[in-house]
C-alpha positions in Angstrom: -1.3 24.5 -30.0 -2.1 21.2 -29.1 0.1 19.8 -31.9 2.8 21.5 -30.6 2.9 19.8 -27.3 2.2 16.2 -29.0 5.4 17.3 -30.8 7.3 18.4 -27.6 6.6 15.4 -26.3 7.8 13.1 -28.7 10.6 14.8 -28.7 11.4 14.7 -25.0 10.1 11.1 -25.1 13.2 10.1 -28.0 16.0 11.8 -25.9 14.4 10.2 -22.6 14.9 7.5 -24.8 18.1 7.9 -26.1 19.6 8.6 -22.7 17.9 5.4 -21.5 19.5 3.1 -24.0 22.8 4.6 -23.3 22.3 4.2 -19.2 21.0 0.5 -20.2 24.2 -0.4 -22.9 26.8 1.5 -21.2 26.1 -0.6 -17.6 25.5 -3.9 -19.7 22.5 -4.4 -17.6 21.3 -7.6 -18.4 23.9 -8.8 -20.9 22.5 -6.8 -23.4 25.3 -4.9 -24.5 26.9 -8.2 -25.3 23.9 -10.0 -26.7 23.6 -7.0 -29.3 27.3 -6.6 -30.3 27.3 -10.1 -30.8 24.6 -10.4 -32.8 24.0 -10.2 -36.9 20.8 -8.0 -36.1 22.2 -5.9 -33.6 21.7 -2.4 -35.3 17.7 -3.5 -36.0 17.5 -4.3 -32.3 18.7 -1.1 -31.4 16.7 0.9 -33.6 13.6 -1.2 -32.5 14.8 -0.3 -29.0 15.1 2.5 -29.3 11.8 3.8 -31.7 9.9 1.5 -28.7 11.3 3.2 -25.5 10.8 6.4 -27.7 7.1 5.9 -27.8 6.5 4.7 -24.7 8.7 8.0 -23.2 6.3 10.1 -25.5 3.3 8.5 -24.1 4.3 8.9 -20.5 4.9 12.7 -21.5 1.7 13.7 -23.1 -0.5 11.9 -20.4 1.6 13.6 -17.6 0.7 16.8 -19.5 -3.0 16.2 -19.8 -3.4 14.9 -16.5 -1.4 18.3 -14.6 -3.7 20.4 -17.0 -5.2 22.5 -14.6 -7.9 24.3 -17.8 -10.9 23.5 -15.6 -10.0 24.6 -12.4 -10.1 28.3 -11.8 -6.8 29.5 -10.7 -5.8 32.3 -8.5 -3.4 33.8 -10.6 0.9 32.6 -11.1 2.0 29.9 -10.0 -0.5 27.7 -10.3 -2.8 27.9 -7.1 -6.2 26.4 -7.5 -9.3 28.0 -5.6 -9.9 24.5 -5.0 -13.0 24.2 -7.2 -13.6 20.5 -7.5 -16.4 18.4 -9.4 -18.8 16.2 -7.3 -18.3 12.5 -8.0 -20.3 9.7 -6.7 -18.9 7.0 -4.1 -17.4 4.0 -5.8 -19.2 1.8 -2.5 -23.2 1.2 -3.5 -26.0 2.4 -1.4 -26.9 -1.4 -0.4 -23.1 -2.4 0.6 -23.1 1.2 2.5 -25.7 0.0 4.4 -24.4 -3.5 5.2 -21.4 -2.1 6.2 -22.6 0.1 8.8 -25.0 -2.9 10.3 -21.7 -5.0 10.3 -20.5 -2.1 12.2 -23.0 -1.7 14.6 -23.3 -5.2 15.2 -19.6 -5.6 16.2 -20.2 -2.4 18.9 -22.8 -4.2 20.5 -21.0 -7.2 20.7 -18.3 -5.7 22.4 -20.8 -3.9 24.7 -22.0 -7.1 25.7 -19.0 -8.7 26.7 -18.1 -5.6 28.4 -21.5 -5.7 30.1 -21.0 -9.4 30.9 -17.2 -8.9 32.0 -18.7 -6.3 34.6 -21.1 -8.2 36.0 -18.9 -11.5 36.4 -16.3 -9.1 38.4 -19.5 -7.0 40.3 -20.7 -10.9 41.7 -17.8 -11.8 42.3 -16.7 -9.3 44.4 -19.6 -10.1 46.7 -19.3 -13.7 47.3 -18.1 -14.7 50.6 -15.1 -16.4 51.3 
């Protein structure tokens, strides 16, 4: 079974391919309609081309079908709905950069509640100064 999609896929990726070439020669992007035609090696440049772009297509087809494999989630049934089952994974931030943050954090909130504090009083005395 899984042979069967790799060759599905390189089969999509080569007309992907195929298709792409003739977007890319028929527009000239690039010059490189010219380049080739004018070339001695043209025909091995488009067969390179072409097997390359087919490969890369091919790749780009089996990992989009490996990574929308949905085999280990539990589905509801058609169409694909997940019972949204998901794996625990741990936070990409360490435990000691956690922690910094949040005292960065809490350091910047009492900041600002001091100069709010200090604001307040300023306005409070001088309010009650006489003219």
């Amino acid at each position: 079974m899984l042979i069967r999609e790799f060759i599905w896929a390189l089969i999509r990726g080569f007309i992907v391919s195929a298709l792409f070439l003739t977007l890319i020669f028929g527009l000239d992007l690039a010059g490189l309609r010219t380049l080739v035609m004018n070339s001695d090696v043209g025909g091995m440049a488009i067969a390179l081309l072409f097997f390359m772009n087919g490969l890369t297509f091919s790749a780009g087809q089996v990992a989009f079908r490996m990574m929308s494999d949905n085999s280990e989630q539990e589905s509801d049934g058609p169409g694909g709905l997940t019972t949204g089952v998901s794996t625990p994974h741990r936070s990409l931030v360490s435990a000691p950069a956690q922690a910094a943050r949040a005292a960065v954090r809490d350091a910047s909130h009492a900041a600002k509640a001091a100069g709010r504090r200090a604001a307040a009083v300023k306005s409070a005395s001088a309010a009650h100064q006489p003219l």
